[in-house]
C-alpha positions in Angstrom: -20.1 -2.0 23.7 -18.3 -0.6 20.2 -19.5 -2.3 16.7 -15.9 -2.6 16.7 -14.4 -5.8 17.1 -10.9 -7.6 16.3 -10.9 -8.8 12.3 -6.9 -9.5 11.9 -7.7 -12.9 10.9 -9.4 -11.9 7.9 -6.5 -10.0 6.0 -2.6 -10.7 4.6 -1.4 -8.0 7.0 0.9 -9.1 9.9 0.6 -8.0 12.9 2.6 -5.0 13.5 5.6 -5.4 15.5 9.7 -5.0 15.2 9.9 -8.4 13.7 7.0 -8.4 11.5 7.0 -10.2 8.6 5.4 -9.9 5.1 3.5 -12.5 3.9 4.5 -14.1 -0.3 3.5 -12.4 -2.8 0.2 -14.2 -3.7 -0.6 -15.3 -6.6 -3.5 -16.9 -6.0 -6.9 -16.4 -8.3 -9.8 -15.1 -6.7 -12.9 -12.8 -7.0 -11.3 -9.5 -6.4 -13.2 -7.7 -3.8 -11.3 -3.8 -4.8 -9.0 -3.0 -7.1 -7.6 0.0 -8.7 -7.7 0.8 -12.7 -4.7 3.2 -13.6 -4.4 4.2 -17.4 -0.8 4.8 -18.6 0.7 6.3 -21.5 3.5 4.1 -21.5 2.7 0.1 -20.2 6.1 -1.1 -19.8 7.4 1.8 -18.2 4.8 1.7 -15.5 4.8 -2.2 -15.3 9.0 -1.6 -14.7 8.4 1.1 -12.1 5.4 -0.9 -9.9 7.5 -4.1 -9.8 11.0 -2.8 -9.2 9.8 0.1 -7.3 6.6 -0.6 -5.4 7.4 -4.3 -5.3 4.3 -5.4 -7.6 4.6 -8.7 -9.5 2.6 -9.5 -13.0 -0.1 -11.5 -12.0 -0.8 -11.9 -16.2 -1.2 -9.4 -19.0 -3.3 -9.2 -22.3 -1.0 -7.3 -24.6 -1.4 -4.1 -25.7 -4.6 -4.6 -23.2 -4.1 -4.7 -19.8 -1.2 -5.7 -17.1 -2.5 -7.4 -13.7 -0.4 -6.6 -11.0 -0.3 -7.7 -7.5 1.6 -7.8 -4.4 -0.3 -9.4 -1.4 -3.5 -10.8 -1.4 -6.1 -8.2 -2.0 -3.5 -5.7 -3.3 -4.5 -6.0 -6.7 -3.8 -2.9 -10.1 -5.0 -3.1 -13.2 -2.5 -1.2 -15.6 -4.6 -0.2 -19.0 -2.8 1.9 -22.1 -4.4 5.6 -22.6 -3.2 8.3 -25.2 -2.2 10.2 -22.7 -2.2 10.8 -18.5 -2.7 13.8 -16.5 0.1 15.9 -15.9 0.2 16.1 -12.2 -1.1 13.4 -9.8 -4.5 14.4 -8.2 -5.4 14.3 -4.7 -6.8 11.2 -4.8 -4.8 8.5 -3.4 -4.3 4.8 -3.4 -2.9 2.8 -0.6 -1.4 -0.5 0.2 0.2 -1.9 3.4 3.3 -3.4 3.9 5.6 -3.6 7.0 8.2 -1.7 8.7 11.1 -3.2 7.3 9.8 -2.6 4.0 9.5 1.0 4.1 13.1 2.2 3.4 13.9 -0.8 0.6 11.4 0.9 -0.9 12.1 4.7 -1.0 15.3 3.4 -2.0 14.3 1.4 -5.1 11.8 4.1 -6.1 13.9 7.2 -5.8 16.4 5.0 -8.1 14.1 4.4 -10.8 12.7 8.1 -10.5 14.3 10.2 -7.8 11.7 13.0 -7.2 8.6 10.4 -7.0 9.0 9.7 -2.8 7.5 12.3 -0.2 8.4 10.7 3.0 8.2 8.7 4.9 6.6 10.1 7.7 4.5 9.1 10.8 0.5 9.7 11.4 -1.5 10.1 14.4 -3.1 6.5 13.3 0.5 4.9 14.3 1.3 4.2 10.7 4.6 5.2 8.8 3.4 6.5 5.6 5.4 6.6 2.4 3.8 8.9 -1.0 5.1 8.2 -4.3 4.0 9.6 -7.6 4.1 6.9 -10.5 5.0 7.3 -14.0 1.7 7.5 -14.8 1.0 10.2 -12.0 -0.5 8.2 -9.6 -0.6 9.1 -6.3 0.2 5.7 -4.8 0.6 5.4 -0.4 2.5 2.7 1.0 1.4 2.5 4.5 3.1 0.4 7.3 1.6 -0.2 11.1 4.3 1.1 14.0 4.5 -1.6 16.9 1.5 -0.3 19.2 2.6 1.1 22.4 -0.2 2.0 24.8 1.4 5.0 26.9 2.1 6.8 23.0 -0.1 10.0 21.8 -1.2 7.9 18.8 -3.0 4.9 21.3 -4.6 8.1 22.6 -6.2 9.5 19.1 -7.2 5.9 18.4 -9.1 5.4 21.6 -10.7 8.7 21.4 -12.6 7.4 18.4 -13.6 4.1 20.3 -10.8 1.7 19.1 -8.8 -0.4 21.5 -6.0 -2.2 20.6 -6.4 -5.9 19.4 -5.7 -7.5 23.0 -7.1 -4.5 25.1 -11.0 -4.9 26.8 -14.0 -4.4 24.7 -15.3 -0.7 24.6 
């Protein structure tokens, strides 16, 4: 028996599938359990690039303070002014899920607002389709969709080395 057990219920993420759907944009209040922080030397700019780009909404703003952004529940950033950012983005990463459908709306709008911010997307042994993209503020931001599981594929295989089933496969 795994300490690993089906937990879908418990998050805003769809199942994964071809017809998967993303859930509104919630703008709900509630005590955030993570969020990220990202200081920015330009507030507007980076509030333009995370809505139009990375599909973000203002939650609320204090001017000249802070921007709240969020997508889906539990997807919350925290946009603060600084004198200046770093000049490249560091290996740290933050990373958000969305759905398949999704992915290439998104390249799309973010290449258009800054054309050499996308690296992908590309697929991972975890059966996600990953997308990288470096914000104005040099944020190394992932947008990270599940592929429809298929249990014959290589990457059903890496997950049940490491003791994971899939949601509707026996207990290990």
């Amino acid at each position: 028996m795994s300490d690993y057990y089906n937990a879908f219920e418990t998050s805003p993420v769809p199942a994964p599938g071809p017809d998967a759907v993303p859930p509104e944009l919630f703008r709900g209040i509630y005590g955030m359990p993570a969020f990220v922080t990202i200081p920015t030397s330009d507030l507007a700019e980076s509030v333009d690039f995370w809505v139009r780009g990375l599909g973000f909404f203002e939650l609320f703003s204090i001017p000249g303070t802070l921007v709240h952004l969020r997508r889906w529940a539990f997807q919350d950033v925290l946009l603060v002014p600084a004198a200046e950012v770093a000049d490249q983005a560091p290996a740290m990463s933050f990373s958000f899920s969305g759905v398949l459908s999704q992915v290439d709306p998104l390249v799309e709008a973010c290449r258009a607002l800054r054309p050499d911010s996308v690296d992908g997307p590309r697929d991972t042994p975890w059966n996600t389709r990953d997308v990288t993209v470096i914000t104005p503020e040099n944020a190394r931001i992932v947008f990270t969709a599940a592929k429809p599981f298929a249990p014959d594929s290589q990457e059903a295989r890496n997950l049940a080395a490491i003791g994971i089933s899939p949601p509707d496969g026996p207990p290990r």
